[in-house]
N, C-alpha and C positions, 0 to 999 in steps of 0.2 A: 425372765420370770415375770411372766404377767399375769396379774390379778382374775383374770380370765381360767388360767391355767390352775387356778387354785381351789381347793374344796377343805375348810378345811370344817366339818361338821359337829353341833351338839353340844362341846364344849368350850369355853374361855380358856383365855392363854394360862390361867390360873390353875389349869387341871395338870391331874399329875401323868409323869411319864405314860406314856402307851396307850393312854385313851385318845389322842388327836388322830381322825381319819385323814390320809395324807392323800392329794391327787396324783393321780400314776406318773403326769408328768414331772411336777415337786417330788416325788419318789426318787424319782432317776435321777434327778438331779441334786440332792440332798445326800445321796448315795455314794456321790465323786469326792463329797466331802473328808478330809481322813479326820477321824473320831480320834480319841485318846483311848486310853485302856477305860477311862469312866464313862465313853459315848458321849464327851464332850471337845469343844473347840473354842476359842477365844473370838467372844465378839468384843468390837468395841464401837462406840454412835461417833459420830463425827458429822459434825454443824455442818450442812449442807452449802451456805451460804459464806461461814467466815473459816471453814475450816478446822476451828478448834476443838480438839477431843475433848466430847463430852463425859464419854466416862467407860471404862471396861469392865466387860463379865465374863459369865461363862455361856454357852449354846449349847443345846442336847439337839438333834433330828426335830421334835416335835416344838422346842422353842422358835428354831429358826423357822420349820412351816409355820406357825402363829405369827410369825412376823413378816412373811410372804402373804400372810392373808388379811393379816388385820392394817397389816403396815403400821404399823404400831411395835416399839422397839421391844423385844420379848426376849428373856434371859432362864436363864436355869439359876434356884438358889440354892445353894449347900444346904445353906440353917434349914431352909423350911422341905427341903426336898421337893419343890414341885418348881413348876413355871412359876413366873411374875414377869407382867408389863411393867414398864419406867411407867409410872405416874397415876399405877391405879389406885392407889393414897393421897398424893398429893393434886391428882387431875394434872399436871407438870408432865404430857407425853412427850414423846420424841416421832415424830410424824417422819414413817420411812418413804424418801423418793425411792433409793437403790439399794441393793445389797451386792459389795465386792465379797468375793474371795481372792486371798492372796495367789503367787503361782502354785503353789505347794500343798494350794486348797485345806491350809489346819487351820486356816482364822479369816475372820469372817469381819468386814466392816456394815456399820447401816451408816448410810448418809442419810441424814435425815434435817429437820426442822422442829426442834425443841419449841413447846407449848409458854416454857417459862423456864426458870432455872433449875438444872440438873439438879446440882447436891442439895441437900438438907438442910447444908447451910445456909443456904440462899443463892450462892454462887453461881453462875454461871455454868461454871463447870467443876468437876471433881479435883481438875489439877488448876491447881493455884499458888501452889508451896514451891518456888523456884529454890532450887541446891545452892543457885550463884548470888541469890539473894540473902539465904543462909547464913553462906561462906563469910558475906560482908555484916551479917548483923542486926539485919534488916529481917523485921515480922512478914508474917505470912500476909498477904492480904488478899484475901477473900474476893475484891473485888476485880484485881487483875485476871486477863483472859488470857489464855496459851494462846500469843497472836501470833500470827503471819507478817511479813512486812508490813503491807499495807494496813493492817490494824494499827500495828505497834506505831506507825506514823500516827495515826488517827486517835491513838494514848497519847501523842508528844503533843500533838499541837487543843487537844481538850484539856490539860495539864498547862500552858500558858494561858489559857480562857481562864483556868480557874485561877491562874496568880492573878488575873485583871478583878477577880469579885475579893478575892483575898487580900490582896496587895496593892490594889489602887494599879494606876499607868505610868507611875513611877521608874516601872522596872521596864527597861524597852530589849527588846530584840526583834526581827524581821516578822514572827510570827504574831507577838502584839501589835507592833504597826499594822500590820495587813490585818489585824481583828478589829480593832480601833478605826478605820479610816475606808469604809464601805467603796468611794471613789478610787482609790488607791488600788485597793485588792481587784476592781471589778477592771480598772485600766491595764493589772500586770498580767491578768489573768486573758486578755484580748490581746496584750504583748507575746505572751508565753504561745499561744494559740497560730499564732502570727509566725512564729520564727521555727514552729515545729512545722507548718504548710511551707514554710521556706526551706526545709531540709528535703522535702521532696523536687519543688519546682528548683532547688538548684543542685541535686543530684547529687547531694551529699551523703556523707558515709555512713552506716547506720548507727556507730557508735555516735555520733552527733545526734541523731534521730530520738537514740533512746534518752541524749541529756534531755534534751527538750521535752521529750514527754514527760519525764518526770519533774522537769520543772511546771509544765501544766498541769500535773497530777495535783503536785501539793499544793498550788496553790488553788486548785477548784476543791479542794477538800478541806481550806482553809476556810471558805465560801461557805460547804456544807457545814461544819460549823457555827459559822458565825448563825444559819437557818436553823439550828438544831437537828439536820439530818443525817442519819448512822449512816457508816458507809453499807453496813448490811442491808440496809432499805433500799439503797440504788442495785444491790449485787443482787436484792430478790426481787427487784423489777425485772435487771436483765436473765434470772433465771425463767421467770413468768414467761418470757417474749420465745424462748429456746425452742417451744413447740407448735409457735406459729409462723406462719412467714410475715414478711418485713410489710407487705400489703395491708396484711388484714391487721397488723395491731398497730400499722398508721391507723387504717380507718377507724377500730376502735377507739382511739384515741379523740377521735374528732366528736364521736358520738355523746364522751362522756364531757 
């Protein structure tokens, strides 16, 4: 589905059913889609970048062509009965790279890139109410993301940063040290570097391969930290690079 292939004429995603002109190829292909008895399916946006579900709706035919054309995430409303884009209130869009359909073709993902945050709340995302958080007692908090490993690492170790502004350096664990001691983090982190090129040159097993990586993972993401940099900022450098080759965005690099 390329933007090429798409027409979609005269009206904003804001119009109601049956006025969006559909191009014959998005026809045919919006067609394989199985509808519900209401002529809808289940979209849901999902952060390009970190993965985490931004939020779900519903899709008519003509929300999802508006969202093929504007790339711009677009929903079908109950209340109001017509389309609506994420963020033509708030300016808080969801900028679509892709659109999946599952195998079964009844729901519809947008992988996109959020403007700012999803809910109303301010949140990040819509799901932020963990059941197992609940269960123990523990308030909702808004600021939590539905991470993936590698974020939920990147919560643990920004969470001892803040006992170091909160708590003083009183309280030590491996991940204070290595925040506190710039020479330290920068020495293990050339260690760790070191012993994972060592599991190749000595033709070791891959379960060995993948300790070491992850022992260099954490600890260069300790690093990014200590610089202030999300891990989402290096995953959308390496999304940026995906549709170049390795040539041209060395050279770009030197340019800038």
């Amino acid at each position: 589905m390329t933007s090429s292939a798409v027409s979609i004429m005269a009206h904003s995603a804001r119009s109601l059913p049956g006025v969006v002109a559909i191009d014959h190829k998005v026809e045919t292909s919006l067609d394989s889609v199985k509808w519900d008895s209401n002529g809808l399916a289940v979209a849901i946006a999902q952060n390009v970048d970190t993965g985490a579900i931004l939020m779900q709706g519903f899709a008519n035919k003509e929300a999802l062509a508006a969202t093929i054309s504007t790339r711009k995430a677009t929903f079908y409303s109950h209340s109001r009965s017509s389309l609506w884009t994420k963020g033509e209130t708030s300016v808080n869009f969801i900028n679509v790279h892709d659109i999946f359909l599952d195998c079964d073709h009844d729901s519809a993902i947008y992988l996109g890139k959020p403007d700012g945050p999803t809910c109303h709340t301010g949140a990040e995302t819509y799901y932020f109410s963990s059941i197992y958080d609940a269960l123990q007692g523990s308030k909702p908090n808004q600021d939590r993301q539905v991470v993936i490993t590698l974020y939920s690492l990147e919560d643990t170790i920004n969470r001892h940063k803040e006992e170091i502004v909160t708590e003083g350096s009183g309280k030590t664990s491996w991940t204070i040290k290595l925040l506190l001691d710039n020479h330290l983090l920068c020495s293990k982190i050339c260690e760790e570097a070191g012993e994972l090129v060592q599991t190749l040159h000595g033709n070791e097993d891959k379960t060995r391969a993948a300790s070491e990586m992850a022992d260099l993972l954490y600890h260069a993401m300790v690093l990014l930290s200590v610089m202030d940099v999300k891990m989402e900022e290096v995953l959308e450098v390496l999304r940026k690079r995906f549709s170049q080759s390795g040539i041209v965005e060395k050279a770009s690099r030197k340019k800038s």
